[in-house]
C-alpha positions in Angstrom: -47.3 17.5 12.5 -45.6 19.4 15.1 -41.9 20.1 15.8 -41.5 17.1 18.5 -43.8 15.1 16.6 -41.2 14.9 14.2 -38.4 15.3 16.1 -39.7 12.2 18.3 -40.2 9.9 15.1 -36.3 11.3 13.8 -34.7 10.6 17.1 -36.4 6.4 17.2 -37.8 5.3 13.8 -35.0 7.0 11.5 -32.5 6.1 13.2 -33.2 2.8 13.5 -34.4 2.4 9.7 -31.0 4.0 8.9 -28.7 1.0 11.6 -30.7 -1.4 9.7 -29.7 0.2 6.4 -25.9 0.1 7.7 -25.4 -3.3 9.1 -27.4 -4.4 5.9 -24.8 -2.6 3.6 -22.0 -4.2 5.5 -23.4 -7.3 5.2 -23.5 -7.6 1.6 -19.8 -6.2 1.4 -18.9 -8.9 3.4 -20.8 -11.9 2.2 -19.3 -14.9 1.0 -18.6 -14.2 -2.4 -18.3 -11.0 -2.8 -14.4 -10.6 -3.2 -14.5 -11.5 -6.6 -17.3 -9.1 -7.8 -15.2 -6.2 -5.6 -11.9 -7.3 -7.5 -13.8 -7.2 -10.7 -15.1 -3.7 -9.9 -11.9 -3.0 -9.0 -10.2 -3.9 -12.0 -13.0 -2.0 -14.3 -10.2 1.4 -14.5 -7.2 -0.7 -15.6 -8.9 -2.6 -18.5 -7.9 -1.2 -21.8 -11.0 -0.4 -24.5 
C-alpha cells in the first residue's frame, strides 16, 4: 500500500467507522434507562467497604 492509498481509506472509511463509533457511544449514554446504572457508577467512590 502506498501513502494516498492509505491516506484515501483514513480520510473516508475511518472516519466514518469512527462517527458511527461516536453517535453509537452517545447513544447508549443517553438511552432510556441508563440514569440509574450512571448514578450507580456514580455512587461506586462514596460507598464505604
Amino acid at each position: 500500500m502506498d501513502y494516498d492509498t492509505l491516506r484515501h481509506f483514513a480520510d473516508t472509511y475511518w472516519l466514518a467507522f469512527m462517527f458511527i463509533l461516536f453517535v453509537g457511544i452517545v447513544a447508549w449514554a443517553f438511552r432510556p434507562g441508563g440514569r440509574k446504572s450512571a448514578d450507580e457508577a456514580a455512587r461506586i467512590p462514596l460507598k464505604e467497604d
